[in-house]
C-alpha positions as CSV (number, residue, x, y, z in Angstrom):
1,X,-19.2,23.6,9.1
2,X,-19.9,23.3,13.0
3,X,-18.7,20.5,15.2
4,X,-20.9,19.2,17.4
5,X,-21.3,17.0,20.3
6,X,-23.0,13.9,19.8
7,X,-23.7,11.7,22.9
8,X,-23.1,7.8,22.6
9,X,-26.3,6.2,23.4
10,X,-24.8,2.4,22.8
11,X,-22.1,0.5,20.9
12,X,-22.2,-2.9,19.4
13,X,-19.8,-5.1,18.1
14,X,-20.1,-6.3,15.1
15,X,-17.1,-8.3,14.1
16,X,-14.0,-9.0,16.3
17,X,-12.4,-5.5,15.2
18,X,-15.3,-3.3,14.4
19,X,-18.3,-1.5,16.3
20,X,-21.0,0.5,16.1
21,X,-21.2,3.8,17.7
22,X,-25.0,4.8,18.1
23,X,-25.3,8.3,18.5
24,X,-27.7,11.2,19.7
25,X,-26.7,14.6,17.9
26,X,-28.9,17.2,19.0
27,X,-29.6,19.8,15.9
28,X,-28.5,16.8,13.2
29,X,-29.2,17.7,10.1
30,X,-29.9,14.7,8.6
31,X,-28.0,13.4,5.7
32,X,-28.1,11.6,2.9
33,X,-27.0,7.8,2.6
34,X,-23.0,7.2,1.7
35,X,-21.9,10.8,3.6
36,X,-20.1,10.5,6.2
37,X,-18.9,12.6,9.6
38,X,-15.3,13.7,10.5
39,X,-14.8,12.8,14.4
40,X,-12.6,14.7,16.4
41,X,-10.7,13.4,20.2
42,X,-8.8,15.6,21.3
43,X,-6.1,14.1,24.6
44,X,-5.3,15.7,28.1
45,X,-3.1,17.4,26.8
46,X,-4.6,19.3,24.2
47,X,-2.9,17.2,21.4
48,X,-6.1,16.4,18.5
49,X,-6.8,14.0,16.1
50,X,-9.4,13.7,13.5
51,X,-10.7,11.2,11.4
52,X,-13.3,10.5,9.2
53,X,-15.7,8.1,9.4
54,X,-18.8,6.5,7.1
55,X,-22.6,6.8,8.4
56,X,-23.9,3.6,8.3
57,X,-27.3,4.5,9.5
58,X,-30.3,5.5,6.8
59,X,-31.2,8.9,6.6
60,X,-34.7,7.9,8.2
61,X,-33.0,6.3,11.4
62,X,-33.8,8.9,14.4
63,X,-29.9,8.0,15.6
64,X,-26.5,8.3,13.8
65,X,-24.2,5.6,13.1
66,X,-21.1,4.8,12.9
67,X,-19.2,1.7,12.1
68,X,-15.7,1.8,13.0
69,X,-13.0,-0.7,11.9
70,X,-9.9,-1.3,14.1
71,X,-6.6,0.0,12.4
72,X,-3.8,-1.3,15.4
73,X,-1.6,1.1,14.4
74,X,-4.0,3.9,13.9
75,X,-4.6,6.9,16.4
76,X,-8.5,7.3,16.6
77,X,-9.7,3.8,15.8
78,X,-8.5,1.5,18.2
79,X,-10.1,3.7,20.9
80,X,-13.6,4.3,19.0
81,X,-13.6,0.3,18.7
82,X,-12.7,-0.6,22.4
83,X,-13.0,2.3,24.5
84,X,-16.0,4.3,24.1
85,X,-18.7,3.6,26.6
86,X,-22.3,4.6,26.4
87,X,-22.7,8.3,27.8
88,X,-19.8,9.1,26.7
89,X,-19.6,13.0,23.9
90,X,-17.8,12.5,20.8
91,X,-17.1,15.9,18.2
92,X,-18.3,15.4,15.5
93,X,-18.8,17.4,12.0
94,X,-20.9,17.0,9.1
95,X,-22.9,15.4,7.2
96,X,-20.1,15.5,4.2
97,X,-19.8,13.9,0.7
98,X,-22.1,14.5,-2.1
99,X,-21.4,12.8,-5.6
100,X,-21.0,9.5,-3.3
101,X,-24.6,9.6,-1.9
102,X,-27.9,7.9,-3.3
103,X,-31.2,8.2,-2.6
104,X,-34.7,5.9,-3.7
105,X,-35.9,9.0,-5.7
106,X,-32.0,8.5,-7.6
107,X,-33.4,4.9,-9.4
108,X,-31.3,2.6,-10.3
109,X,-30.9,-0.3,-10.6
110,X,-27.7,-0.2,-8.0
111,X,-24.1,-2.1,-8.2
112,X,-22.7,-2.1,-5.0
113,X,-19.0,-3.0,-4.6
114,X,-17.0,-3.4,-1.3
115,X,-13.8,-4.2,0.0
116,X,-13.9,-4.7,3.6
117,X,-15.3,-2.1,5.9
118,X,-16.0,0.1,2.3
119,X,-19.1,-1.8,2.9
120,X,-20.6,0.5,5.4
121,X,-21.7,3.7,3.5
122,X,-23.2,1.1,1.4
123,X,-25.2,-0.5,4.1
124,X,-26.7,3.3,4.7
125,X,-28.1,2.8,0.7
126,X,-29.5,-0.6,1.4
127,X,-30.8,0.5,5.0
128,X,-32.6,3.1,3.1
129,X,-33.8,1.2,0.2
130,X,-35.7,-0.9,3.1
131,X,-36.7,1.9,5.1
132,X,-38.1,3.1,1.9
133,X,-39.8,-0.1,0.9
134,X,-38.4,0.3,-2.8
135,X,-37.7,-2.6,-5.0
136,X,-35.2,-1.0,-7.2
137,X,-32.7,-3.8,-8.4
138,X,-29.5,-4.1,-6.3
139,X,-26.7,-5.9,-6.0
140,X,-23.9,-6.1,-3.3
141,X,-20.9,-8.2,-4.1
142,X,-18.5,-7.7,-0.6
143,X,-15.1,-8.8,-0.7
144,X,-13.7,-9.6,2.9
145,X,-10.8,-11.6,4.2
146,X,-12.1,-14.1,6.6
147,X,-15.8,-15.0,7.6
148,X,-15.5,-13.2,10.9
149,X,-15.0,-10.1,8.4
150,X,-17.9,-9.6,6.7
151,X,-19.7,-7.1,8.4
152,X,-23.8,-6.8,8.4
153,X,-23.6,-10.8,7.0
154,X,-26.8,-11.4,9.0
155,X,-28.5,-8.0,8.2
156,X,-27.6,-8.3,4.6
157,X,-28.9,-11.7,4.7
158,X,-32.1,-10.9,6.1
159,X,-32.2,-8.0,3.6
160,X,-31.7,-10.1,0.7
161,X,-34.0,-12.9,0.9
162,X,-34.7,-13.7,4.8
163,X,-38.5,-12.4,4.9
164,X,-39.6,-13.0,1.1
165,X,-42.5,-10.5,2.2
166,X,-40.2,-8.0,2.8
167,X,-40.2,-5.3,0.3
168,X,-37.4,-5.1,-1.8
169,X,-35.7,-8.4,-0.7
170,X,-36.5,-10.6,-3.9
171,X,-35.0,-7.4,-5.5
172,X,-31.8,-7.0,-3.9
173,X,-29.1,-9.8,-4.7
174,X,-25.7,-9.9,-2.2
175,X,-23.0,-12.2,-2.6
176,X,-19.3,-12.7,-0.4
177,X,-16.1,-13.5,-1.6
178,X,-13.1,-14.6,1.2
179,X,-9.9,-13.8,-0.1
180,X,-7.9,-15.9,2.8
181,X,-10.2,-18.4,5.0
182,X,-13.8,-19.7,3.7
183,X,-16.4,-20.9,6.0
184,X,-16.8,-24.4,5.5
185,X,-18.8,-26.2,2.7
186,X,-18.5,-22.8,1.1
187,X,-19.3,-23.0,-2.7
188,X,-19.3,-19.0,-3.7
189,X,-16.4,-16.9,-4.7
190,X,-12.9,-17.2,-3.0
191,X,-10.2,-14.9,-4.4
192,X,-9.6,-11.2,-5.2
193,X,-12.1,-9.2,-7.0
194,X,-11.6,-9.9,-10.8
195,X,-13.4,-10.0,-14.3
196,X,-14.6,-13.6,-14.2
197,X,-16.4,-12.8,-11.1
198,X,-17.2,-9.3,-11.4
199,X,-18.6,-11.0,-15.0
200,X,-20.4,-13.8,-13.0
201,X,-22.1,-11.3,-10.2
202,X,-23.1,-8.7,-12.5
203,X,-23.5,-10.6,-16.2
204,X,-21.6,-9.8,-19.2
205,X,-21.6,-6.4,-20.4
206,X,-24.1,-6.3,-23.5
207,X,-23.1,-7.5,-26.8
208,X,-23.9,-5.0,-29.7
209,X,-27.2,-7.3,-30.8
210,X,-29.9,-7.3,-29.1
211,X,-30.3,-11.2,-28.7
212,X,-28.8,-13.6,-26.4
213,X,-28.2,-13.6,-22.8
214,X,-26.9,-10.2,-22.6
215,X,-30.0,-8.4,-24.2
216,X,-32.0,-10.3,-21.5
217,X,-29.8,-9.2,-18.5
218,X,-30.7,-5.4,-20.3
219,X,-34.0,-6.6,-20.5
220,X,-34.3,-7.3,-17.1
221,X,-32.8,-4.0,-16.2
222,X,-30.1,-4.7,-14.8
223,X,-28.0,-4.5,-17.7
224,X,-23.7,-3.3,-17.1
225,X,-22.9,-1.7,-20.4
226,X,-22.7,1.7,-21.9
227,X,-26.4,2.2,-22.3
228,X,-27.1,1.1,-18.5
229,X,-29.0,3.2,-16.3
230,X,-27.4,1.3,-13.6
231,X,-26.0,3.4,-10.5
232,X,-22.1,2.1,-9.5
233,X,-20.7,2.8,-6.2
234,X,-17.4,1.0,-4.9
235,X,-15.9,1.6,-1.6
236,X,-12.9,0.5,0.2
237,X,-8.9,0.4,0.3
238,X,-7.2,2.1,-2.7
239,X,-6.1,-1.3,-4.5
240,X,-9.5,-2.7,-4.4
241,X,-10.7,0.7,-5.5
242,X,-8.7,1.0,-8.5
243,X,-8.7,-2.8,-9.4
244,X,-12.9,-2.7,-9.5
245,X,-13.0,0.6,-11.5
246,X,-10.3,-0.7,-14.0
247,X,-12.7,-3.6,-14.7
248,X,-16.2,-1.8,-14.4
249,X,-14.2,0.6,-17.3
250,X,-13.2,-2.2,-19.2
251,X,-16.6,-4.0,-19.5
252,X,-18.4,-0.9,-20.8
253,X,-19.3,1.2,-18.3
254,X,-18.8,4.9,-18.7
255,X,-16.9,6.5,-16.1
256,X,-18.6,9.2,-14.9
257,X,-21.3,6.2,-13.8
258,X,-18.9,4.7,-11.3
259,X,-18.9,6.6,-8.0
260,X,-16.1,6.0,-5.7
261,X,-14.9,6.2,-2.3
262,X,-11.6,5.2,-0.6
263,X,-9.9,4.9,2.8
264,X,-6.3,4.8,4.8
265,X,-5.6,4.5,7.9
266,X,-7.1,5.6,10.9
């Protein structure tokens, strides 16, 4: 695969460690939503360093995007975050991924679980669920440290119930939890990801009858257990990872249904 130069056309920032790199690529591909690009820098003095890096854009967005977290220890992020200036070239390769991609034409319904900036390829899905105007079930449970943390909160927001004549939005259910500071009068979840919540966000896997609330959740299509059509994708840092599969395993759900996607430094 060929690298090739993409052109910053802006940044944004989005939280107080995190931006968005908008890019122009000429001869993109296109790419399908939860892929992601590799992103090369290479110094003065020759020395290189590549990292890679989530598309947060939807594969119907004419630009790229990328959302970068700040690592301070890491080699590539801290400068994508701070440094880069619009007009400036960044290498770039890819699209990349495959069994962690989805598209409307997939079906659903979706369970969405992040652990901080694992959120991103996630927002590509959602962004193209809207794009799309589908109103296949979807639910986004985030987990994030602090308010200040939760990337896309006003996009996801807006998504999820901001426009009620917005397709899709009555459809598409997105909940936070803050595992170290809450924003005031907060009411929702505040702690790690765990089976009481992950119960209380996505229902309780089906009994084997077919009465009581758990044939209604299946019902409703939105069901969790081992019948479920429903789509699984978790992204983010290896504990949250391995602690949301462990629990999506143990409430039913087969295995080769949860698609996931982990990250390390950068």
């Amino acid at each position: 695969m060929d690298w090739r130069i993409g052109t910053v056309r802006e940044t944004s920032r989005e939280t107080p460690r995190s931006t968005t790199i908008v890019l122009d690529v000429p001869g993109w591909p296109g790419h399908r939503a939860g892929q992601h690009v590799d992103v090369r820098l290479t110094a003065e003095d020759g020395y290189q360093a590549q990292r890679s890096y989530s598309i947060a854009s939807a594969p119907e967005d004419a630009a790229l995007r990328i959302t970068v977290d700040r690592l301070d220890d890491g080699e590539v992020s801290p400068f994508l975050v701070d440094d880069v200036l619009p007009g400036d070239e960044l290498e770039l390769r890819g699209p990349i991924g495959g069994p962690f991609t989805w598209s409307v034409d997939d079906g659903g319904p979706l369970l969405l679980l992040a652990g901080g900036s694992g959120v991103v390829p996630l927002m590509a899905m959602l962004r193209h669920r809207a794009a799309q105007g589908s109103d296949v079930p979807a639910r986004l449970l985030h987990s994030v440290r602090a308010p200040r943390e939760a990337l896309f909160h006003r996009e996801l927001l807006a998504l999820s119930g901001g426009d009620p004549a917005a397709p899709g939005s009555a459809s598409l259910q997105v909940a936070w939890t803050y595992t170290r500071m809450v924003p005031p009068e907060w009411t929702g979840f505040a702690r790690r990801l765990d089976g009481p919540m992950l119960d209380a966000f996505a229902g309780p896997a089906p009994a084997a009858d077919a009465t009581g609330p758990a044939a209604a959740m299946a019902a409703d299509g939105l069901s969790a257990g081992n019948g479920s059509t429903e789509r699984i994708f978790v992204c983010g840092p290896s504990p949250f990872v391995e602690t949301a599969a462990s629990l999506l395993v143990a409430r039913g759900h087969a295995p080769g249904r949860i698609h996931t996607e982990r990250f390390g430094p950068s």
